[in-house]
N, C-alpha and C positions, 0 to 999 in steps of 0.2 A: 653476543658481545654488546657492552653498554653504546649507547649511540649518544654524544653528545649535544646538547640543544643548538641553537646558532642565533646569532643578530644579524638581521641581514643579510645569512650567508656564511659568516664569519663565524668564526672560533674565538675569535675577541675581537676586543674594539678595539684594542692598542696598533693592532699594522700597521698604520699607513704611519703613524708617529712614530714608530720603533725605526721604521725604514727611514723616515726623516731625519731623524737627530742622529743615525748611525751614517748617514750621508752627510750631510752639514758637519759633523764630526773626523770627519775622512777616516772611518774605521769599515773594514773590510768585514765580510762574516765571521773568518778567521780571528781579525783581530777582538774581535766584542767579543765570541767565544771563549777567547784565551782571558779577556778582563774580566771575564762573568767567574772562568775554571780557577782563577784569583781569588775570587770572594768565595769558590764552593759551590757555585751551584754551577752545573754539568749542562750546557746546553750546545749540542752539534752545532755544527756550521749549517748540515742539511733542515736539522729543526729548527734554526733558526728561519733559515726561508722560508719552513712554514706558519713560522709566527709573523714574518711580514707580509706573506698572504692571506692571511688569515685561516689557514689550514690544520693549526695547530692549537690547543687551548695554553692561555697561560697562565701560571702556577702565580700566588700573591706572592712569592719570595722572589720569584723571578722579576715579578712587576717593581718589586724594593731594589732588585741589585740592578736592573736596568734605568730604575729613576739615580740610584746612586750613582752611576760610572756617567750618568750622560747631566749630571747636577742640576735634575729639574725633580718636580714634585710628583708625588705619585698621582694629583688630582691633572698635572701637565698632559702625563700620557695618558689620560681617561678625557682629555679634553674635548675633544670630536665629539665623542659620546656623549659626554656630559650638555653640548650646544646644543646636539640632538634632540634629546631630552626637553629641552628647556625651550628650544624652539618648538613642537608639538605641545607645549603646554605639558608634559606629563610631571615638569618639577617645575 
């Protein structure tokens, strides 16, 4: 079975931001699930948790319909990453 790579641990860098703005947003797993199965793209409530833990990898369509529902930029939920980044000098 393929083995996916990791930052840190994680499956993406998006977690902690997905669980942020779906908290500051009072939407439940549930409900982001049902606004995502809205736009088309299909993601459980369970896979969800594993995308706020980083458990899970996320798909660039995903990363679209989640910066769409929660109206921030796609660079917003790469932001963490992005300071990272930028703090080590690496950009």
């Amino acid at each position: 079975m393929y083995q996916s790579s990791n930052y840190n641990g994680r499956l993406n860098v998006s977690s902690n931001k997905i669980k942020e703005l779906r908290m500051k947003n009072h939407l439940s797993l549930s409900g982001l699930s049902t606004k995502l199965a809205l736009m088309g793209i299909d993601i459980s409530k369970p896979s969800l948790h594993k995308l706020e833990t980083g458990q899970r990898v996320l798909k660039d369509y995903e990363l679209y319909g989640l910066s769409h529902i929660f109206k921030v930029s796609i660079e917003e939920l790469l932001d963490d990453f992005i300071t990272e980044l930028k703090n080590d000098d690496v950009v």
